[in-house]
BADRENGU-159764 format. One record per residue (C-alpha): residue number from 1; residue in three letters; x, y, z. Coordinates in nm, 3 decimals, m for minus. Layout:
N
    nr   rest         X         Y         Z
   NUM    ALA         X         Y         Z
...
END
This chain:
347
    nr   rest         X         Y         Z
     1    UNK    m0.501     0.481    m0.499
     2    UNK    m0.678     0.475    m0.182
     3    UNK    m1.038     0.229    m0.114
     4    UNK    m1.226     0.547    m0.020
     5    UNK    m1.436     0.614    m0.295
     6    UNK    m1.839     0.613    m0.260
     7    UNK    m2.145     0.747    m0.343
     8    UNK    m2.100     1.041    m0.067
     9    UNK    m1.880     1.373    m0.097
    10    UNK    m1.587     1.434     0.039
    11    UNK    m1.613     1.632     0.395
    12    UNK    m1.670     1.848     0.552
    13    UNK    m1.612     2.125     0.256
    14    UNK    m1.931     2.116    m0.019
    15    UNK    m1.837     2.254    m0.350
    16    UNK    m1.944     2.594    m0.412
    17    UNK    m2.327     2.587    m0.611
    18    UNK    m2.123     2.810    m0.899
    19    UNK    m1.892     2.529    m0.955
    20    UNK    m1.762     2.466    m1.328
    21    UNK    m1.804     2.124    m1.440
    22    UNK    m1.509     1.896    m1.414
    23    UNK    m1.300     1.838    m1.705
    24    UNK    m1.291     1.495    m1.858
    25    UNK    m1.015     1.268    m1.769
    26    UNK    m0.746     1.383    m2.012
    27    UNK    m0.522     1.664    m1.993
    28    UNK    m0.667     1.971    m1.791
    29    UNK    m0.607     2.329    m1.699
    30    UNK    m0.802     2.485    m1.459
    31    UNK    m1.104     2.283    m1.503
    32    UNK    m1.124     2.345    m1.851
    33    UNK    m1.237     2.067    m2.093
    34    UNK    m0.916     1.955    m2.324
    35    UNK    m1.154     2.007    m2.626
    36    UNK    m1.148     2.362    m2.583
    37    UNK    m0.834     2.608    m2.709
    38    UNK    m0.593     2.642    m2.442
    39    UNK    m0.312     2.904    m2.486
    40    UNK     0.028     2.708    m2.493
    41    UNK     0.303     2.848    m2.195
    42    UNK     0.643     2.769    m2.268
    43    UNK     0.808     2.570    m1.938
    44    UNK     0.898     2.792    m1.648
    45    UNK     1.186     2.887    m1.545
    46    UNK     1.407     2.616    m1.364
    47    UNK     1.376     2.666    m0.959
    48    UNK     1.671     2.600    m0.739
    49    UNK     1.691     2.251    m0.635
    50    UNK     1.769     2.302    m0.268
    51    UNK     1.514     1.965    m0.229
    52    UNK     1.250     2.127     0.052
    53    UNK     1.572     2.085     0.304
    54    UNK     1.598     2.366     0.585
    55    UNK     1.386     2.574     0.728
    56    UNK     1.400     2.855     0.429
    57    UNK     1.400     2.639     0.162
    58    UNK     1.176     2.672    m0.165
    59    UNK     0.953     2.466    m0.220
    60    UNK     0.817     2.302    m0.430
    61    UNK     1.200     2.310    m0.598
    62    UNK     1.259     2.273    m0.974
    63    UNK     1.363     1.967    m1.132
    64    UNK     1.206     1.717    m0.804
    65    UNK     0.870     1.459    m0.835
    66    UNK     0.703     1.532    m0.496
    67    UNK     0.466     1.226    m0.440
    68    UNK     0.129     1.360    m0.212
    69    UNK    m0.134     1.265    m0.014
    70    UNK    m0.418     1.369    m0.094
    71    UNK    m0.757     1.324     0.166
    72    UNK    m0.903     0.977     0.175
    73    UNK    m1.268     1.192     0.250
    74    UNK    m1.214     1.510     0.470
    75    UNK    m1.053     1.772     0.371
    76    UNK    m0.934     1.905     0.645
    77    UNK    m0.665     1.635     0.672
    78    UNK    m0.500     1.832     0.407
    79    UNK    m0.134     1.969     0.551
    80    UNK    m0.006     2.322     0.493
    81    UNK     0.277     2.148     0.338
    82    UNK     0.074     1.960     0.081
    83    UNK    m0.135     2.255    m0.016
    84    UNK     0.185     2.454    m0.123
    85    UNK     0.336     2.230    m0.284
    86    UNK     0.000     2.171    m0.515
    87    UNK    m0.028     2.580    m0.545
    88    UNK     0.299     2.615    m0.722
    89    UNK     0.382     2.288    m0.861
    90    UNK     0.461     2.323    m1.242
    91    UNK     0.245     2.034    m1.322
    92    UNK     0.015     1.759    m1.142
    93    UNK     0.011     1.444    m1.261
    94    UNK    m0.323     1.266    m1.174
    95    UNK    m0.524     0.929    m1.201
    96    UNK    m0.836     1.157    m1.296
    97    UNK    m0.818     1.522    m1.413
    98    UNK    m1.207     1.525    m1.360
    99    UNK    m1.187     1.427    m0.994
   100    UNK    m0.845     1.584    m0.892
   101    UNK    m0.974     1.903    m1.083
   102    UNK    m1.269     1.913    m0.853
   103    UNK    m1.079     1.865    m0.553
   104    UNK    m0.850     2.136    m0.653
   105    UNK    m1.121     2.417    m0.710
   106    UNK    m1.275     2.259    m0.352
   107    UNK    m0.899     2.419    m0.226
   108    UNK    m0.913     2.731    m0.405
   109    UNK    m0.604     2.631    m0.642
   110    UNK    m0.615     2.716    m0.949
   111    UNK    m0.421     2.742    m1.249
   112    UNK    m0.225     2.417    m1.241
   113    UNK    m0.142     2.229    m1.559
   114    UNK    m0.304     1.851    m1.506
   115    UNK    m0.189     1.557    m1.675
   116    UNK    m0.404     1.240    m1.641
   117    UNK    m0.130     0.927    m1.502
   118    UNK    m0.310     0.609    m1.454
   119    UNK    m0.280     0.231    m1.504
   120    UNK    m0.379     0.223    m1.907
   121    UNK    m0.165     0.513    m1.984
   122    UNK     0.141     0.488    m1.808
   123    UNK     0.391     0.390    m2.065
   124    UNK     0.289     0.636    m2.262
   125    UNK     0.304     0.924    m2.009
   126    UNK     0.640     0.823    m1.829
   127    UNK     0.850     1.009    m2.073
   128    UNK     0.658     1.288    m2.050
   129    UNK     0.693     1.355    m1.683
   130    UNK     1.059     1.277    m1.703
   131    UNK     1.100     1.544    m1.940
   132    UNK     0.945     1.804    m1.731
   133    UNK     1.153     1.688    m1.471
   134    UNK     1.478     1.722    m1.672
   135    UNK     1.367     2.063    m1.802
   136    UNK     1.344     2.177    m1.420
   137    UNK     0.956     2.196    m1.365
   138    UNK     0.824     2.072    m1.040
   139    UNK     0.575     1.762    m1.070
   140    UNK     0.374     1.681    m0.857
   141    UNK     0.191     1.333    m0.862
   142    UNK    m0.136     1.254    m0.642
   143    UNK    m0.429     0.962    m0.691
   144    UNK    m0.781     1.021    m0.627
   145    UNK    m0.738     0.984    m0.247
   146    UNK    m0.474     0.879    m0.011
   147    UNK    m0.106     0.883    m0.060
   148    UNK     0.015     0.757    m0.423
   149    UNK     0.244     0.485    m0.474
   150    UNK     0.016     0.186    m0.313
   151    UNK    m0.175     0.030    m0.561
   152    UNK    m0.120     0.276    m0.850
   153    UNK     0.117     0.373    m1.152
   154    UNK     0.310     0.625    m0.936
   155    UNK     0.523     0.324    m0.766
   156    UNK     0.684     0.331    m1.107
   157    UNK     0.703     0.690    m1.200
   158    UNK     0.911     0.737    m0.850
   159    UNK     1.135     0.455    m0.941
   160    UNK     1.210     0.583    m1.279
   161    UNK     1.268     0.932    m1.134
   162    UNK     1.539     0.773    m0.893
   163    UNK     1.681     0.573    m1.211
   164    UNK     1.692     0.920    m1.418
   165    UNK     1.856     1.068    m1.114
   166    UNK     1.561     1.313    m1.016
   167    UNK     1.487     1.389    m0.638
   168    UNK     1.160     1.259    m0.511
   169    UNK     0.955     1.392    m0.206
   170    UNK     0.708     1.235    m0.060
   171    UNK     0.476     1.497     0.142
   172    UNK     0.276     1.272     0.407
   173    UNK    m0.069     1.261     0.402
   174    UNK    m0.356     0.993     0.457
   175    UNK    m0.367     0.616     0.380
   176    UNK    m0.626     0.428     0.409
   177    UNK    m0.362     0.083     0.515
   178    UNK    m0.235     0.276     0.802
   179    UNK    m0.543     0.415     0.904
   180    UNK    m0.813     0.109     0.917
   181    UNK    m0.507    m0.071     1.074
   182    UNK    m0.426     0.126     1.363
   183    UNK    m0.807     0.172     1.461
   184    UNK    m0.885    m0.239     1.412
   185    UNK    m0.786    m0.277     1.784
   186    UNK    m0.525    m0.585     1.622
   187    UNK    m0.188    m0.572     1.609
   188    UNK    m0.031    m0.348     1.440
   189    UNK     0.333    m0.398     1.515
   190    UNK     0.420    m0.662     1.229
   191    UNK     0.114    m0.693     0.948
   192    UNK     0.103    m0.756     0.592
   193    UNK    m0.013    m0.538     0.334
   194    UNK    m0.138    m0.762    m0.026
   195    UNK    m0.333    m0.464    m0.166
   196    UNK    m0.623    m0.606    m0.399
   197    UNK    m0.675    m0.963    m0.432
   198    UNK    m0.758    m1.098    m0.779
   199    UNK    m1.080    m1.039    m0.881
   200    UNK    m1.134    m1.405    m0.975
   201    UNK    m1.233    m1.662    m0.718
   202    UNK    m0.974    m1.883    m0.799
   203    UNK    m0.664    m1.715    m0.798
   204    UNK    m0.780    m1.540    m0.511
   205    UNK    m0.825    m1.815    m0.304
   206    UNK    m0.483    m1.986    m0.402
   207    UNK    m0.333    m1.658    m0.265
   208    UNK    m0.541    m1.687     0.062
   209    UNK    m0.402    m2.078     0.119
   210    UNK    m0.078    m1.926     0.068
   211    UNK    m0.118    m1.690     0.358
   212    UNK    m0.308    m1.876     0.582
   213    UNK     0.007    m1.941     0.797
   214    UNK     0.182    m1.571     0.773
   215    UNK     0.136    m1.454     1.163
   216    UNK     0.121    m1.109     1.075
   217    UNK    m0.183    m0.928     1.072
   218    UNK    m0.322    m0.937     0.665
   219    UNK    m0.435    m0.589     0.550
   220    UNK    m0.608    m0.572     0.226
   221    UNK    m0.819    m0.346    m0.032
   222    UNK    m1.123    m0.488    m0.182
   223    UNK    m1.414    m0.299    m0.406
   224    UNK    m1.805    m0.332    m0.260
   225    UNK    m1.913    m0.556    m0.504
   226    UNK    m1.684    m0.796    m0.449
   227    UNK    m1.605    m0.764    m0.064
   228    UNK    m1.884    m1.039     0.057
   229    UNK    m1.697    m1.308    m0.204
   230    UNK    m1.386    m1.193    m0.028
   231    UNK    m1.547    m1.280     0.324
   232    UNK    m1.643    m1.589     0.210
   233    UNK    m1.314    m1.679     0.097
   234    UNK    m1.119    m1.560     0.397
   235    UNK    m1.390    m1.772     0.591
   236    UNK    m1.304    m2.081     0.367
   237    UNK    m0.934    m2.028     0.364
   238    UNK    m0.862    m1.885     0.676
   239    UNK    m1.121    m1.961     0.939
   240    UNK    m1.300    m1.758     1.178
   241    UNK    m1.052    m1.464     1.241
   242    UNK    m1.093    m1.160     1.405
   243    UNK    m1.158    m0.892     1.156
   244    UNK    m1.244    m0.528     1.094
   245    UNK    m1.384    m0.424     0.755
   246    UNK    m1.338    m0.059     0.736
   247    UNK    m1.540     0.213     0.488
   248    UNK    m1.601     0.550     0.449
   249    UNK    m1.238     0.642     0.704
   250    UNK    m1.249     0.983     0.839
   251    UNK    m1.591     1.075     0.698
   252    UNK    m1.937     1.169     0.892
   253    UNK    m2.042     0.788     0.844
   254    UNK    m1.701     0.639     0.920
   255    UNK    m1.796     0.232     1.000
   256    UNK    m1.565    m0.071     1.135
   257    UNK    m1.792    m0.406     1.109
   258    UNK    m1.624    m0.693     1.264
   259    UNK    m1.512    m0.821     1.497
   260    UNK    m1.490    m1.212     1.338
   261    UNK    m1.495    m1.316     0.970
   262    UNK    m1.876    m1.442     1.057
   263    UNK    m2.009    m1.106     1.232
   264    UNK    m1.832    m0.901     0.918
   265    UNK    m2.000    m1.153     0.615
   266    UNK    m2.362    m1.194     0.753
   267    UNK    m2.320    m0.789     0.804
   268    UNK    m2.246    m0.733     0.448
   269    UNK    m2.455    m1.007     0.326
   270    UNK    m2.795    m0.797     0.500
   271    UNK    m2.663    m0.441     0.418
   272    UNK    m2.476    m0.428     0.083
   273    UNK    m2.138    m0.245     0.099
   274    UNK    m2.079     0.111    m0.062
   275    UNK    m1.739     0.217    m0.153
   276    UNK    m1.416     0.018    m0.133
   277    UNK    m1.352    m0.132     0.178
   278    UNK    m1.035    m0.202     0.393
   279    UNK    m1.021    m0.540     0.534
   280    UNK    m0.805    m0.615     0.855
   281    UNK    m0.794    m0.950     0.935
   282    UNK    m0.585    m1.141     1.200
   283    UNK    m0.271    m1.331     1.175
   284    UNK    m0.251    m1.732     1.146
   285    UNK    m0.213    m1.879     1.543
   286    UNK     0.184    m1.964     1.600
   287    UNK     0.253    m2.337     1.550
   288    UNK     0.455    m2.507     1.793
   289    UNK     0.674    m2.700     1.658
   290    UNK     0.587    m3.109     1.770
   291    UNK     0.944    m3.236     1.944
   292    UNK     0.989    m3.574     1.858
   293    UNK     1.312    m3.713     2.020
   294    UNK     1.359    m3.977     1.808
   295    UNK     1.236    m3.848     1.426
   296    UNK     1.459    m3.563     1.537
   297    UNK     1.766    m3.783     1.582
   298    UNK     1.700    m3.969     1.279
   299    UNK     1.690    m3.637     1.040
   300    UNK     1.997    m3.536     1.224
   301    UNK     2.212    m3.821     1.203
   302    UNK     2.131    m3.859     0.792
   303    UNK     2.244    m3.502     0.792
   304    UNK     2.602    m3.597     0.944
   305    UNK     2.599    m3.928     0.711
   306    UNK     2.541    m3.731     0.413
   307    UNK     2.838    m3.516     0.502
   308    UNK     2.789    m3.209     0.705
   309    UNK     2.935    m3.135     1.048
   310    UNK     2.703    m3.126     1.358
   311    UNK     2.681    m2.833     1.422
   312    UNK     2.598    m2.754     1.041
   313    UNK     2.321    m3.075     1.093
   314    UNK     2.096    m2.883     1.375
   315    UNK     2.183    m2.524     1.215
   316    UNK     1.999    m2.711     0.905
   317    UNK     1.725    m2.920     1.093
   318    UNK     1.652    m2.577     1.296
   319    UNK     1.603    m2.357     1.004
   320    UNK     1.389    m2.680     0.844
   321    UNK     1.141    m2.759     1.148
   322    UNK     1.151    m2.414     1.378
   323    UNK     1.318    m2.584     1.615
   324    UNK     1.609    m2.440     1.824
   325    UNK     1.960    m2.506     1.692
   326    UNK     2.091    m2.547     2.051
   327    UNK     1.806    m2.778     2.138
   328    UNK     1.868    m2.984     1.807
   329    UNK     2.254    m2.993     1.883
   330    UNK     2.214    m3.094     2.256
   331    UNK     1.986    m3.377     2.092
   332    UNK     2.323    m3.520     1.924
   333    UNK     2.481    m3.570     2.183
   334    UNK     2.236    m3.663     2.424
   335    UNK     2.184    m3.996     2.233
   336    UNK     2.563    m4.171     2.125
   337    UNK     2.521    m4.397     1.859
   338    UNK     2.317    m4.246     1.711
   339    UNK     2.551    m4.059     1.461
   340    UNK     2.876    m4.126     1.372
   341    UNK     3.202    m3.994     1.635
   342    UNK     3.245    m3.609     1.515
   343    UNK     3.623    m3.519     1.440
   344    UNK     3.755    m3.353     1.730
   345    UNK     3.802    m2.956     1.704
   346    UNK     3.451    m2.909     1.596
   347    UNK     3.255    m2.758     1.951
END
């Protein structure tokens, strides 16, 4: 699940004034509530499992999970691709018939059989899906925005699907990660992705002090109500970092606040966040190792007293301090005496 919802619509598509209310979040077809009679269809016919591969392919193919993105908050980031595949897929498992119901009617599909999949009902609704699967229907699984997989239940349906020996397509679409990172302005080459912190101050600082030295840039998901907590914490933990707190992504009101850990809290701490955020924060400053000739050549030479070769002491000092191997191994013999004559035949 995606950090996009709020208290605005999706754009730039309105639903339609003669909309039928959304069903409730259980199983749904076409909108309908599941309190009301629904005529029961016996599974369709097995399609051929060709996999979406080649340019005349079928697809959505029997028998295969497709995992899709779904908009993060316009809906015209919807692909052709995606669309099709939610048209004719056999079934769509969802964290919220209510909400994916609505965004189906707002795409003129209709018709599809909706099973709710979410974090409290998961263990009971595995089997289910793997059925259809092994009875040749087409499932498709989406969360309430973004691209499923991060942060919600269908991480595990796909890995049970692979264990069960079904194919699994994933049909690109929008992600909030990738998207508030590449338009922070920091770098995106190497980052970190930790998802949602724990909600409790405690546990989510202890995970901060264990990052405060990755050099990656940190990329995490964080609900409004909690966000300015968050801030403070990363301000505690982390220090002043550059930062970019992004809400509402590819919407009319689309906002980055940054660009420090300061600038972002005393932002949110005037003007109240709505909808779940995504917080981009800088990586920890490299640390140069500290070359000290002589600690150096005292770690070294209790390395070759306790029995390994030279070149195994620096390999191990190096991967210990950060220091370079060669540097560490020209430091052996640079000072004689220091450790004991190496047998000859070792370089």
């Amino acid at each position: 699940m995606e950090p996009v919802k709020s208290a605005e619509p999706m754009e730039p598509v309105e639903p339609p004034a003669n909309a039928p209310e959304a069903a409730p979040d259980a199983d749904a077809a076409n909108g309908a509530p599941t309190g009301e009679r629904q005529e029961h269809h016996p599974p369709p016919e097995p399609r051929p499992a060709t996999g979406g591969k080649g340019p005349n392919a079928t697809e959505p193919s029997g028998g295969t999970l497709y995992v899709v993105g779904t908009p993060i908050g316009n809906l015209e980031d919807l692909s052709p691709r995606c669309r099709r595949v939610l048209e004719q897929a056999d079934c769509i498992a969802c964290e919220d018939t209510r909400h994916s119901g609505l965004l189906l009617h707002r795409l003129g599909i209709r018709g599809r059989r909706l099973l709710s999949f979410h974090a409290h009902n998961e263990a009971a609704r595995m089997p289910q899906l793997l059925e259809a699967l092994a009875a040749g229907e087409a499932v498709a699984v989406i969360s309430d925005a973004g691209l499923p997989g991060i942060a919600d239940p269908g991480e595990g349906l796909v890995a049970a699907a692979r264990r069960h020996g079904h194919p699994v397509i994933c049909i690109p679409g929008p992600c909030a990660l990738t998207t508030a990172l590449v338009s922070s302005g920091l770098p995106s080459g190497r980052f970190c992705f930790e998802g949602f912190l724990p909600a409790r101050g405690g546990p989510r600082r202890e995970r901060l002090e264990a990052l405060a030295r990755e050099e990656r840039t940190l990329v995490f998901y964080e609900a409004p109500h909690r966000l300015v907590a968050l801030l403070e914490d990363l301000l505690s933990q982390l220090g002043n970092r550059p930062l970019q707190v992004a809400r509402e992504l590819t919407k009319r009101h689309e906002q980055q606040v940054g660009p420090t850990v300061e600038a972002a809290l005393a932002h949110f701490r005037a003007t109240p966040p709505l909808g779940e955020c995504t917080v981009v924060v800088g990586g920890a400053e490299p640390v140069t190792p500290c070359w000290d000739p002589i600690a150096l050549g005292q770690e070294l030479a209790a390395l070759v007293a306790g029995g390994l070769s030279r070149r195994e002491a620096a390999r191990t000092l190096a991967e210990r301090s950060g220091h370079s191997r060669r540097e560490l191994y020209a430091l052996l013999h640079g000072e004689p005496g220091t450790v004991p004559p190496e047998p000859e035949g070792d370089p």
